[in-house]
C-alpha positions in Angstrom: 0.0 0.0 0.0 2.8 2.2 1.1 4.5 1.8 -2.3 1.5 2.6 -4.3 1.3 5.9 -2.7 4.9 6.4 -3.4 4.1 5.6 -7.3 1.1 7.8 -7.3 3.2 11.1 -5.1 6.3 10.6 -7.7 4.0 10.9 -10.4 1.6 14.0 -9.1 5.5 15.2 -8.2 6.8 14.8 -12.1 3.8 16.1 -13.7 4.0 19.2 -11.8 7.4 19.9 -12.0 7.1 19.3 -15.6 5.0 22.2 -16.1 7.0 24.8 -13.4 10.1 23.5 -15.7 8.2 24.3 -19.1 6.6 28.0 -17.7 10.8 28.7 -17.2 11.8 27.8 -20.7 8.6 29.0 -22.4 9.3 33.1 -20.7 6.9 36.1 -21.7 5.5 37.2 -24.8 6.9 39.8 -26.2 4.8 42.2 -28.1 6.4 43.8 -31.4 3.0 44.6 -33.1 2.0 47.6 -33.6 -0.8 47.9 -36.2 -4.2 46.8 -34.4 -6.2 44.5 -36.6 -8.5 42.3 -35.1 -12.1 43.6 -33.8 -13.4 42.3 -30.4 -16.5 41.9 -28.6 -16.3 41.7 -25.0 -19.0 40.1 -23.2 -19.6 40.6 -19.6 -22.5 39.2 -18.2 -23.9 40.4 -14.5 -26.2 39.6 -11.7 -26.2 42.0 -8.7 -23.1 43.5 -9.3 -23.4 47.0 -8.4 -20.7 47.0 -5.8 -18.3 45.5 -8.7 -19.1 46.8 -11.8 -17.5 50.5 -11.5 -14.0 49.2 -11.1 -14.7 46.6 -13.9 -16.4 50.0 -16.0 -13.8 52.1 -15.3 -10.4 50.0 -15.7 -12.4 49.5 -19.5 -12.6 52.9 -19.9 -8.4 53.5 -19.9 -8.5 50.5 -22.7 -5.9 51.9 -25.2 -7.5 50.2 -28.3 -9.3 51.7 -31.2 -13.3 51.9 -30.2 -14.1 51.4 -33.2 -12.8 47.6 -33.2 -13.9 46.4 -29.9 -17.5 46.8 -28.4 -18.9 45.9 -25.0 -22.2 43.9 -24.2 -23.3 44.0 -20.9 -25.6 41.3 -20.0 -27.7 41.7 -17.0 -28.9 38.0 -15.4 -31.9 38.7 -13.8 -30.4 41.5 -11.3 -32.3 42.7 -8.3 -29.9 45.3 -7.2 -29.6 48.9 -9.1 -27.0 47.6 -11.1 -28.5 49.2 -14.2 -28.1 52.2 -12.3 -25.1 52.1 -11.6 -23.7 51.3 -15.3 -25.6 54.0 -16.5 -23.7 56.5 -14.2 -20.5 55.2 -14.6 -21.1 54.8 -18.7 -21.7 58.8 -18.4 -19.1 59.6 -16.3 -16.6 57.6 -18.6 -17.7 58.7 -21.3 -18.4 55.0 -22.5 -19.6 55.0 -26.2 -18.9 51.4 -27.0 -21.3 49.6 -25.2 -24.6 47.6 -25.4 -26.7 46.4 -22.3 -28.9 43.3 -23.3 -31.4 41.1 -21.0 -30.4 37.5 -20.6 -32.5 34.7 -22.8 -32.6 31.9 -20.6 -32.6 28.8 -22.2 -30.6 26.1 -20.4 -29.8 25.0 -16.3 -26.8 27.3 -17.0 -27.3 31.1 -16.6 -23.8 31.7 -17.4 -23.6 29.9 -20.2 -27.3 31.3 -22.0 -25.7 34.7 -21.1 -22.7 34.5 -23.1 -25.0 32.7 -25.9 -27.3 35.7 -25.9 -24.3 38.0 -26.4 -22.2 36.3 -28.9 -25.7 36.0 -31.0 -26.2 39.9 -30.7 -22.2 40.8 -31.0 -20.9 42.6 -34.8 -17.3 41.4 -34.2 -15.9 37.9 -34.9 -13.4 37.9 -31.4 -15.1 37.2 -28.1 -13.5 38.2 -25.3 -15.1 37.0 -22.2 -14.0 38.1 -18.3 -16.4 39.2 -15.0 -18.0 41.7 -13.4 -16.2 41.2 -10.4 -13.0 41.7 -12.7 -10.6 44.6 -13.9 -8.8 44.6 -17.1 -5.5 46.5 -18.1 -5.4 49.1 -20.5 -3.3 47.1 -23.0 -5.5 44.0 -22.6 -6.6 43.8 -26.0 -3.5 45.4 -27.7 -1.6 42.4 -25.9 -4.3 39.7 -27.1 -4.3 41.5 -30.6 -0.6 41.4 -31.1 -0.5 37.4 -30.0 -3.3 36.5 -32.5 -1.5 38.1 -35.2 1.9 36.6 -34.6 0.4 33.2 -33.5 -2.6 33.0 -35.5 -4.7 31.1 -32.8 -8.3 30.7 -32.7 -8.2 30.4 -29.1 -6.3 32.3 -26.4 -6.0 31.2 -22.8 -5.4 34.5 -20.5 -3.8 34.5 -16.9 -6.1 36.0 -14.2 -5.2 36.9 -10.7 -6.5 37.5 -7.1 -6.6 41.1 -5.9 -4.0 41.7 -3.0 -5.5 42.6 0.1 -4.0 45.4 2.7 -3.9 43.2 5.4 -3.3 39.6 4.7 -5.4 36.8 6.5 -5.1 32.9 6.7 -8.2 33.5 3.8 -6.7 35.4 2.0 -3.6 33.9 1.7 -4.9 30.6 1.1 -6.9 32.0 -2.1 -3.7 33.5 -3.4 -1.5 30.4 -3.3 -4.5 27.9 -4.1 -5.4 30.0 -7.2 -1.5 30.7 -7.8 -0.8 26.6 -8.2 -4.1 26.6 -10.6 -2.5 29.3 -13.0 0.5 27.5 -12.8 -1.4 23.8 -14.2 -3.3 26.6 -16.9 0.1 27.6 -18.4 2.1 24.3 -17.6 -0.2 22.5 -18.8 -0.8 24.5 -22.3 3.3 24.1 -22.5 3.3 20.9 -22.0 1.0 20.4 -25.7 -2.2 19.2 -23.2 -4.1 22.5 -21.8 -6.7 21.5 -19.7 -8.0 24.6 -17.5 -8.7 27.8 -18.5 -10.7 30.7 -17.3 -13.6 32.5 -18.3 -12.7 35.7 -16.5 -9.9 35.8 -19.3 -10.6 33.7 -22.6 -10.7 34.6 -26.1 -11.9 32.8 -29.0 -13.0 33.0 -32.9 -16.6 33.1 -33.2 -16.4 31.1 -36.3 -14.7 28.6 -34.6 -17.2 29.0 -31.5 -19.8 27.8 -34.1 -18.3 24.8 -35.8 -17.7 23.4 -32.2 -21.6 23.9 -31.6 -20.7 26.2 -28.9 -22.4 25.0 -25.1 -24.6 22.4 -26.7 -24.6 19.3 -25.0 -23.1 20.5 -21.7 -25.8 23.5 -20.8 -27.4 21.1 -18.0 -24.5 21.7 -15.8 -24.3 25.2 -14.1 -20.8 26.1 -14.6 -18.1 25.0 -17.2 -18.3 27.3 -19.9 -14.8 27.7 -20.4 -13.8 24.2 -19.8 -16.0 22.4 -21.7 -15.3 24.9 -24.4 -11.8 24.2 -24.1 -12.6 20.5 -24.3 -13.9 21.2 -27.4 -11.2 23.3 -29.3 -8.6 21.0 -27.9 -10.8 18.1 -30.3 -11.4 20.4 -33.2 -8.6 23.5 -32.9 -5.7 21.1 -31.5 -3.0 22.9 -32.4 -5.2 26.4 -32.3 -4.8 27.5 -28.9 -2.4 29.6 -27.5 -1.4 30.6 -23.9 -1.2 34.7 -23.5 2.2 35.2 -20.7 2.8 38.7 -20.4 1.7 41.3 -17.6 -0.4 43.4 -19.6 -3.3 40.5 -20.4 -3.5 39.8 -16.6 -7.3 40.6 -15.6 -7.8 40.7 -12.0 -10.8 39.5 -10.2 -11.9 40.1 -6.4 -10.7 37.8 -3.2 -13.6 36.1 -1.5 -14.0 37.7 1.9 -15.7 34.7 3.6 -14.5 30.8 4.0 -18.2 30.2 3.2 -18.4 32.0 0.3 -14.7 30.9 -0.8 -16.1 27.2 0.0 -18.3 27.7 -2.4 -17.1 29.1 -5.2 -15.0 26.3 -4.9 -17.3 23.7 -4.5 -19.2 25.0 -7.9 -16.1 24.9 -10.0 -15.3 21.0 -9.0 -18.9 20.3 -9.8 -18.2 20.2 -13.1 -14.9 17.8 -12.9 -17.6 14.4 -13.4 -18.4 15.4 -16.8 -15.0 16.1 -18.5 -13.7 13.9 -21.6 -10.5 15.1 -22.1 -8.2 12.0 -20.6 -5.4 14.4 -19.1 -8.3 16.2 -17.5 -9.3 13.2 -15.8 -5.8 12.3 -15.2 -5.1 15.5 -13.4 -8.2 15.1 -11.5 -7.9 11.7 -10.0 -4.4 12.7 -9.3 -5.1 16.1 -7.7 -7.8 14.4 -5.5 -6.2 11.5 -4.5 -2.9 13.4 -3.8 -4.8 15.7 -1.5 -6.5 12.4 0.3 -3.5 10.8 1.2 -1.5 13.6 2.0 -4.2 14.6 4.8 -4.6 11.0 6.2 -0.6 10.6 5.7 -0.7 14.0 8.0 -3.0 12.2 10.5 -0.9 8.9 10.3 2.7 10.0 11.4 1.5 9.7 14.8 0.9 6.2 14.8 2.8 4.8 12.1 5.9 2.6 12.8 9.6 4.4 11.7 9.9 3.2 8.8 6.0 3.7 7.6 6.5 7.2 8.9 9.9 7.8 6.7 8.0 6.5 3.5 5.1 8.8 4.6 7.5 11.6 4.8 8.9 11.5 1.8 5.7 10.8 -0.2 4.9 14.5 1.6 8.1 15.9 0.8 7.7 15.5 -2.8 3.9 17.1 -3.1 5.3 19.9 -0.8 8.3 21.3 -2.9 6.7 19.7 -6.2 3.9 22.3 -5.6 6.2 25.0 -3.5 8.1 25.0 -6.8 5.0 25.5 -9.3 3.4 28.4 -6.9 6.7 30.0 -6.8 7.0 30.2 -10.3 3.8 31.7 -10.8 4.3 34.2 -7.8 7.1 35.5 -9.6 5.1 36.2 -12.6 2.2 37.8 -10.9 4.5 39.7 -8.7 2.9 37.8 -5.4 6.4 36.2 -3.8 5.2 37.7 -0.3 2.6 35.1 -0.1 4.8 32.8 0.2 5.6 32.7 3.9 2.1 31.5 4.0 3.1 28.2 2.4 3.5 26.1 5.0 0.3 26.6 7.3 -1.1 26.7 4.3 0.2 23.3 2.6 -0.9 22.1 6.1 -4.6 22.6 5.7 -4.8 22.4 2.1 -5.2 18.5 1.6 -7.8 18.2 4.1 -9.9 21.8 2.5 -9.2 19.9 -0.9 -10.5 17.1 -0.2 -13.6 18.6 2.0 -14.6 20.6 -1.5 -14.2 17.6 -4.1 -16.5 15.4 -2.1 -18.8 18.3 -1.4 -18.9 18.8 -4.6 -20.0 15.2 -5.7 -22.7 15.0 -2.8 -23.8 18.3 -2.1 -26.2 21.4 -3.3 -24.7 24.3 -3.6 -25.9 28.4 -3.9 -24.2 31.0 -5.9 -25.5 33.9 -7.1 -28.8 34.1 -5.0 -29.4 30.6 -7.1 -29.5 26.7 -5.8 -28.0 24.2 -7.6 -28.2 20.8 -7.0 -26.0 17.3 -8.2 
């Protein structure tokens, strides 16, 4: 038994280290473009977020692109709250020309997903670019993702995102940065290593010609969230060797920390939802790995007390690797997204992160869960 977690830690350990070891060689992009080409529609869909949309509205605003090759739709998901109200003032004081506000058309168990449907059916240009309302973009977001479709010729683009910093760091807080620090690290490790298999919809890109042949959401609308993976799932069949990873600091779009364990849980628990439908093979791979990784580590934690020497050297080890495997990945990244002062957090927080982990996948297999004033159940 003990050897079998061994084989299964030395391969979570390679596979990870395999993609810190690719992000090294692969570097940043390097923009040398400087006529702007392509024409974008960015789609933002919203639901009771009037707290977030001004910083969203206003980081667009400073977006040093041609208006007249990018437009934004606004697409408001049943709100309750005056966020209506609140774009109006902030398109004024802007000065915000660009920009359409549409209703959602519901049509499927996924709000999200009818949203973005709704939009790309109303949008004039043939490059949707998705992020948040919760979000803020920098103001050479689309001259960035311009420059890379031009020299690369993609017909998707895989965007980093990152967690706001907070003035005062908390156990939280931290937790988010690292957790989502070692996901951005598997996005662009794993795109480097030639099998992408995350991505986020806070930050994607993709033809809408190519959205079409793919048939778009269909056959994966019943599940809540997904729209980006299963998307990706999709291009990765069709568009193999048609995607592209976007390193550099000015695509970056930053979305907000969650300022509850509650809420945090989740968030959390509706992005593993999803994980039970994937086809891609390294998607399942990564996974069962990830999962069973996290399970072992946590009852390997709880173990060491009882175990006999040896047991408890093998047990060790098995730990060791995970912990600088992953130490190594999250550093990496940090550097990038200049977030290296996290890192003293690492070790409380590689403590309770197998046992978190593991709480949220089975939650997630077992359990109703509520986002957006909406229940969704398994």
């Amino acid at each position: 038994m003990i050897w079998i977690l061994l084989f299964v830690f030395v391969s979570y350990g390679m596979i990870i280290l395999g993609f810190a070891i690719k992000i090294k060689h692969a570097g940043t992009f390097d923009n040398h473009t400087r006529a702007h080409r392509n024409r974008f529609t960015v789609i933002v869909p919203f639901r009771n977020e009037s707290k977030n949309l001004p910083r969203l509205l206003a980081s667009l605003a400073t977006i040093d692109y041609p208006t007249s090759n990018w437009e934004l739709i606004l697409v408001n998901d049943d709100s309750t709250d005056n966020s209506l109200e609140v774009i109006d003032q902030c398109l004024r004081s802007y000065q915000i020309s660009n920009v359409i506000i549409i209703n959602n058309l519901r049509a499927t168990a996924s709000p999200k997903k009818d949203a973005l449907q709704t939009a790309i059916n109303k949008g004039t240009h043939n490059w949707i670019v998705t992020t948040d309302a919760d979000c803020y973009v920098p103001t050479q977001w689309l001259a960035t993702l311009d420059a890379a479709i031009q020299q690369e010729q993609p017909l998707m683009v895989i965007m980093p995102v990152a967690i706001a910093t907070t003035a005062q760091p908390t156990l939280l807080t931290a937790y988010e940065q690292l957790d989502f620090l070692s996901l951005m690290g598997a996005t662009a490790g794993s795109f480097y290593f030639g099998l992408p298999f995350l991505c986020n919809g806070a930050n994607l890109a993709y033809d809408k010609d190519a959205f079409v042949k793919v048939q778009g959401f269909a056959n994966n609308d019943h599940i809540a969230s997904g729209d980006d993976h299963f998307l990706l799932e999709k291009f990765q069949e069709t568009f193999k060797n048609k995607i592209s990873y976007l390193r550099s600091p000015d695509a970056i779009v930053t979305t907000q920390p969650q300022e509850l364990w509650s809420a945090f849980i989740a968030q959390r628990t509706r992005w593993a939802a999803k994980s039970s439908a994937y086809t891609f093979w390294f998607s399942k791979l990564m996974g069962l790995l990830v999962v069973s990784v996290n399970l072992m580590s946590g009852l390997g934690l709880i173990y060491l007390a009882f175990a006999k020497a040896e047991t408890q050297s093998l047990i060790i080890i098995a730990l060791l690797l995970k912990i600088i495997a992953d130490g190594i990945l999250i550093a990496t990244e940090a550097q990038f997204h200049k977030k290296l002062n996290y890192l003293k957090w690492y070790p409380i927080v590689m403590i309770c992160y197998p046992f978190l982990s593991t709480y949220i996948a089975l939650k997630s297999l077992t359990s109703s869960y509520q986002w957006k004033g909406r229940y969704y159940t398994k």
